[in-house]
C-alpha positions as CSV (number, residue, x, y, z in Angstrom):
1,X,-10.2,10.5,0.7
2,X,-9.1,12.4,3.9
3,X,-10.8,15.6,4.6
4,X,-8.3,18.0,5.4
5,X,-9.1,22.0,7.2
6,X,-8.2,23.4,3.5
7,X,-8.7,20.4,0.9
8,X,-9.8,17.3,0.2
9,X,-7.2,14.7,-1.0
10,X,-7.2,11.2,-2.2
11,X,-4.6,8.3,-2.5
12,X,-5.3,7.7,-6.1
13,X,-3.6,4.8,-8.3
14,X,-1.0,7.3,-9.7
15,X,0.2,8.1,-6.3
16,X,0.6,4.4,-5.6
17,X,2.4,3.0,-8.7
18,X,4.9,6.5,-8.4
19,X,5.7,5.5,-4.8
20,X,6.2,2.2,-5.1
21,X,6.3,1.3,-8.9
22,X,3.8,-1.5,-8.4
23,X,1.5,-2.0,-11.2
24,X,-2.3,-2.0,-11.0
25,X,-4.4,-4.2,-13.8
26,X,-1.6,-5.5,-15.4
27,X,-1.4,-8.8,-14.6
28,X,-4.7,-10.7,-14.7
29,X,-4.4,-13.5,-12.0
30,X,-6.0,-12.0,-8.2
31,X,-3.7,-13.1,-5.1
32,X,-5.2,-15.9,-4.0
33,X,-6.3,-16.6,-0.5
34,X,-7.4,-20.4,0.1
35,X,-9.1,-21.5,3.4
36,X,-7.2,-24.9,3.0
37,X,-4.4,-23.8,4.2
38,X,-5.6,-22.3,7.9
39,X,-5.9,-26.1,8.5
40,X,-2.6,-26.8,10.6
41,X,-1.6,-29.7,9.2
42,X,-1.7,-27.7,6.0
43,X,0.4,-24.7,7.3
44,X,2.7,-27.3,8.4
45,X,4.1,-27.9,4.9
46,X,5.2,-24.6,4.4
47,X,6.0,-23.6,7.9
48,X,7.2,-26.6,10.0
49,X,7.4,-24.8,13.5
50,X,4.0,-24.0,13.9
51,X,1.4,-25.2,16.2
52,X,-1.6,-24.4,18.2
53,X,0.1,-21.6,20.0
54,X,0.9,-19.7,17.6
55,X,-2.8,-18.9,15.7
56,X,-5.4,-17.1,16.1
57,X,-8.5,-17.1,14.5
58,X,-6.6,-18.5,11.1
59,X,-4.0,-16.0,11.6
60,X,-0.4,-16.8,12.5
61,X,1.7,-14.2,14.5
62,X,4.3,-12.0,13.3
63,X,6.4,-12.9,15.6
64,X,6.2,-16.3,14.7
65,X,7.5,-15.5,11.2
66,X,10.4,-14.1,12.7
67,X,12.0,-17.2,14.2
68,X,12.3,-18.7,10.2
69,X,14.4,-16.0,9.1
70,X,17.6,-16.7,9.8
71,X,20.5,-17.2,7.4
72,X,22.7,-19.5,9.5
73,X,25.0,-21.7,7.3
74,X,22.8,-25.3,7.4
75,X,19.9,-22.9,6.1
76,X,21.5,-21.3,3.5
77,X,19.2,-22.9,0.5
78,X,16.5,-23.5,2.9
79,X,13.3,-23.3,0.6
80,X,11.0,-21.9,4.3
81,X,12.8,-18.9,4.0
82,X,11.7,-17.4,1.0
83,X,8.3,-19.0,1.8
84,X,8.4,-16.9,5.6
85,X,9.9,-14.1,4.0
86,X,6.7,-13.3,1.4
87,X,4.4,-14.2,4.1
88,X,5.9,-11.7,6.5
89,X,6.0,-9.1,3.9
90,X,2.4,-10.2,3.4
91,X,0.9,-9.3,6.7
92,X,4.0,-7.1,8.0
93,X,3.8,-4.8,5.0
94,X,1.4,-5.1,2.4
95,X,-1.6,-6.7,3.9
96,X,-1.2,-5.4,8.0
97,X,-3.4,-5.8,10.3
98,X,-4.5,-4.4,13.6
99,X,-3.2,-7.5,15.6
100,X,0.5,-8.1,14.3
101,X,-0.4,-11.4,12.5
102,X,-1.1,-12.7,8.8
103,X,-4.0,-14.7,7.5
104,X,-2.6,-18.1,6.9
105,X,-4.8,-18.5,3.9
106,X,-2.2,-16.2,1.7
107,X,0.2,-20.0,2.2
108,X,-1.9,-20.1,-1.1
109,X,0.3,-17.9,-2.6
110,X,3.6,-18.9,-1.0
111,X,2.7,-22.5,-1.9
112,X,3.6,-21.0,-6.1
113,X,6.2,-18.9,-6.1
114,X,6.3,-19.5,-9.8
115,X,2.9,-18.1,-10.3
116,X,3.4,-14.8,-7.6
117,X,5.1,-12.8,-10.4
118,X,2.1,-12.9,-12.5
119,X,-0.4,-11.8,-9.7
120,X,-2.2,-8.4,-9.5
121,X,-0.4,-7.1,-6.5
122,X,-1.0,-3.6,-7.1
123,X,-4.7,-4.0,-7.3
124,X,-4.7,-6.0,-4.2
125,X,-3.1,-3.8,-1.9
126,X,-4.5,-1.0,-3.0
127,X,-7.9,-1.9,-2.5
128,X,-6.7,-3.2,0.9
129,X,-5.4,0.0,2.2
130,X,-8.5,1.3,0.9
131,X,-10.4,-1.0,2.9
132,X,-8.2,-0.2,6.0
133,X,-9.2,3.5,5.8
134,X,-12.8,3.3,5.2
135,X,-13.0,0.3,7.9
136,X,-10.6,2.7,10.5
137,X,-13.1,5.8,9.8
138,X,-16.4,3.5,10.4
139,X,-15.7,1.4,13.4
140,X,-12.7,4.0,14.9
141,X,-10.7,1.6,15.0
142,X,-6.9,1.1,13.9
143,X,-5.5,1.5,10.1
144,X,-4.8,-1.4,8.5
145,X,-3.3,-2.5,4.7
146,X,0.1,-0.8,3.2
147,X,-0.5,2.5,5.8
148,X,4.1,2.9,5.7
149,X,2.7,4.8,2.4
150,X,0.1,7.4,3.9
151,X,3.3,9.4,5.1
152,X,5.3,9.8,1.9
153,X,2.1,10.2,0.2
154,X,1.4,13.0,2.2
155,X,4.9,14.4,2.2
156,X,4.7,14.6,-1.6
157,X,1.1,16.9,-1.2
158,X,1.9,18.9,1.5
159,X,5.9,19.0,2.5
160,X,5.0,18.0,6.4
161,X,5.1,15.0,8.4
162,X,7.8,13.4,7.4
163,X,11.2,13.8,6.6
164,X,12.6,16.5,3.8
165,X,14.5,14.9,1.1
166,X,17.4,16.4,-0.4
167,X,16.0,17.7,-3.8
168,X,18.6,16.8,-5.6
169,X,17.7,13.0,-5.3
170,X,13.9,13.1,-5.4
171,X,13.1,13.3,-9.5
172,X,15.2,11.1,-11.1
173,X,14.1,8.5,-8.1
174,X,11.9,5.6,-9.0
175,X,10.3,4.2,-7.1
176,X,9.8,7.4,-5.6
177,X,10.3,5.5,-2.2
178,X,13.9,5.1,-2.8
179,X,14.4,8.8,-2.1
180,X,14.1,8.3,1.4
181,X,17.1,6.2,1.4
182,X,19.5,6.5,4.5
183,X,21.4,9.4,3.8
184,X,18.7,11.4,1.5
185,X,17.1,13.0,4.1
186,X,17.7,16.7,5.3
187,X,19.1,17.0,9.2
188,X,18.9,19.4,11.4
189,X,21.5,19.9,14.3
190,X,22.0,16.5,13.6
191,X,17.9,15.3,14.3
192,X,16.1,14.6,11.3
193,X,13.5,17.3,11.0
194,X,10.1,15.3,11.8
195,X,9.2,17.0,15.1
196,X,5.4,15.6,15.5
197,X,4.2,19.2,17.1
198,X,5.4,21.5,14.2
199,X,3.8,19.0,11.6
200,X,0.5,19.2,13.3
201,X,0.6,23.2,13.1
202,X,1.5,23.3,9.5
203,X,-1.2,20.6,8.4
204,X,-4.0,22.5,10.5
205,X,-2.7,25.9,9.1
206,X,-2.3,24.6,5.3
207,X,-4.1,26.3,2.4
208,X,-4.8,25.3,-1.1
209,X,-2.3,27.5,-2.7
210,X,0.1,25.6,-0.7
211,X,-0.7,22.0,-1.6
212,X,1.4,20.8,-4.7
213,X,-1.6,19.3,-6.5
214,X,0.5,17.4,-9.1
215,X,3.5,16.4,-7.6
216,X,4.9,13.9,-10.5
217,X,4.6,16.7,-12.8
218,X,7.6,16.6,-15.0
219,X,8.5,13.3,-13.7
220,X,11.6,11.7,-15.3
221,X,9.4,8.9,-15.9
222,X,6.3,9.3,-16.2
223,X,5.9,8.1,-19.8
224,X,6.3,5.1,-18.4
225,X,3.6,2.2,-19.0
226,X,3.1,1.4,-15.5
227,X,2.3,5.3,-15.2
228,X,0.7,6.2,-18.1
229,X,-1.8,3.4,-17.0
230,X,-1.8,4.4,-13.4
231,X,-3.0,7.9,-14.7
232,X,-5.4,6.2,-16.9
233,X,-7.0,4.7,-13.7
234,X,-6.8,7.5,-11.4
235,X,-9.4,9.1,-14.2
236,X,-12.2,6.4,-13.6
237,X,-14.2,5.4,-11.4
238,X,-13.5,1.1,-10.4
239,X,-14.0,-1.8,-7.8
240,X,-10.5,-3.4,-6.3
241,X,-11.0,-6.6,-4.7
242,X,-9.4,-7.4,-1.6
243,X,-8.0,-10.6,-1.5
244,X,-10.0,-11.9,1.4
245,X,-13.5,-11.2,-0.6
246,X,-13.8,-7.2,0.5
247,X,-14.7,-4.5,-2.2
248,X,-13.5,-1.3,-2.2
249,X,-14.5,1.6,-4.7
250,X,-12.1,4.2,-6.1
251,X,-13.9,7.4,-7.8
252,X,-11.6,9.3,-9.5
253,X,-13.9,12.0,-10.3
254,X,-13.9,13.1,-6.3
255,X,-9.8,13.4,-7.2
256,X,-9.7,15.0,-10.6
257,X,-7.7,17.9,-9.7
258,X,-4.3,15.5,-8.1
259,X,-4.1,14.2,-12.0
260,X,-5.3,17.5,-14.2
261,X,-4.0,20.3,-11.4
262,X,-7.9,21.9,-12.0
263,X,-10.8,22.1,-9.7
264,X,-13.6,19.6,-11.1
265,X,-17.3,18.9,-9.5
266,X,-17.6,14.9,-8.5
267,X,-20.3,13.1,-10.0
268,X,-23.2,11.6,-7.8
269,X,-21.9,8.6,-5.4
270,X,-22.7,5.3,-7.7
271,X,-26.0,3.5,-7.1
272,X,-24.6,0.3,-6.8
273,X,-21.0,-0.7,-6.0
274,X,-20.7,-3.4,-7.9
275,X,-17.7,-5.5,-7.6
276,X,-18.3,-7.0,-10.6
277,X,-17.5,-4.3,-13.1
278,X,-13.7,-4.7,-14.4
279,X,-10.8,-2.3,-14.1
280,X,-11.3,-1.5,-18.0
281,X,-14.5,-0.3,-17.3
């Protein structure tokens, strides 16, 4: 939840699966996340360039990752590609971390690209970008997990900090990401419209009446499964499992009025966050 000077608002399932169309408890196979493969000789199969250098604590550099993708001609079908590319997207995108470097113990995944389709990647990085916030508000440290959301997400509440899409393209977009396509976006005197000091004033200055509460109301697809079930969720209260072992809890009850539009009272915190209780819960 972050605390705003008029509001309290949440990044609830719904918002997730409408920005980026990802499913949440679909799929029942976890991401896995193997220690095995933070052994170098290991890592080695799947990425061939690596050495000593280039870990850190059982993490691999971004940087790293870069030097695989390349699409010269005698690498055209080179398997190591695809396998760098999910990895990247892994720990440039998905699962980010403070120090610009991926756990080498999601090879595990990269390993079966077969099985990566039927994984629970909704879920997943969810619960990590929820872990990233609560971790970032306890220690004061850095954001971590899928935090390229937080701005649309925000944009869709509150109109500010970031830039204004053309209207015209934002409802029949989905994922609702898309809309912010080069060449969507509103310009002013040829700047897009993003200026960092004029979004502070109008998020300090924000009242409720001004926060669009439901903002896939009307949606041209929201009868959708992947919606109807990411509304479902955003109802209940639910443990998401990080892949490395961390637990995160969603309440929906403290975010009621993002799915219904009215003001409800949140239930007590739970007792006991178990992370054994299952998204149909």
């Amino acid at each position: 939840m972050f605390l705003f000077p008029c509001a309290e608002i949440g990044v609830i399932p719904l918002n997730f699966t409408m920005l980026t169309s990802l499913s949440i408890g679909r799929y029942p196979t976890q991401v896995t996340y193997d220690d095995t493969w933070s052994i170098l000789s290991n890592a080695r199969q799947l990425l061939p360039n690596i050495d000593f250098s280039h870990i850190n604590s059982g993490n691999v550099s971004i940087p790293h990752l870069r030097t695989y993708l390349t699409a010269a001609a005698d690498r055209e079908y080179d398997i190591s590609i695809a396998h760098t590319f999910i990895l990247f997207m892994i720990g440039h995108l998905w699962f980010q971390t403070a120090n610009d470097t991926v756990s080498l113990k999601y090879l595990a995944v990269v390993n079966d690209l077969d099985s990566a389709a039927q994984y629970d990647w909704g879920s997943a990085i969810l619960a990590s970008l929820y872990h990233g916030l609560d971790t970032a508000v306890t220690t004061g440290g850095t954001i971590t997990g899928f935090v390229q959301l937080l701005p649309y997400w925000f944009y869709e509440y509150c109109g500010v900090g970031h830039p204004i899409v053309k209207e015209e393209v934002k409802y029949p977009t989905y994922p609702r990401l898309r809309a912010w396509e080069r060449g969507n976006k509103r310009k002013t005197n040829d700047q897009v419209a993003n200026l960092f000091i004029i979004s502070r004033y109008h998020i300090d200055h924000r009242i409720v009446e001004m926060i669009t509460w439901k903002p896939w109301f009307n949606y041209t697809v929201s009868e959708i499964e992947n919606i109807l079930n990411a509304k479902l969720l955003s109802h209940k209260r639910m443990p998401l499992k990080v892949p490395n072992g961390n637990c995160e809890y969603y309440l929906g009850d403290r975010c009621l009025r993002q799915v219904t539009g009215e003001v409800h009272i949140p239930l007590d915190p739970p007792l006991s966050m178990s992370p054994h209780i299952s998204l149909a819960a």
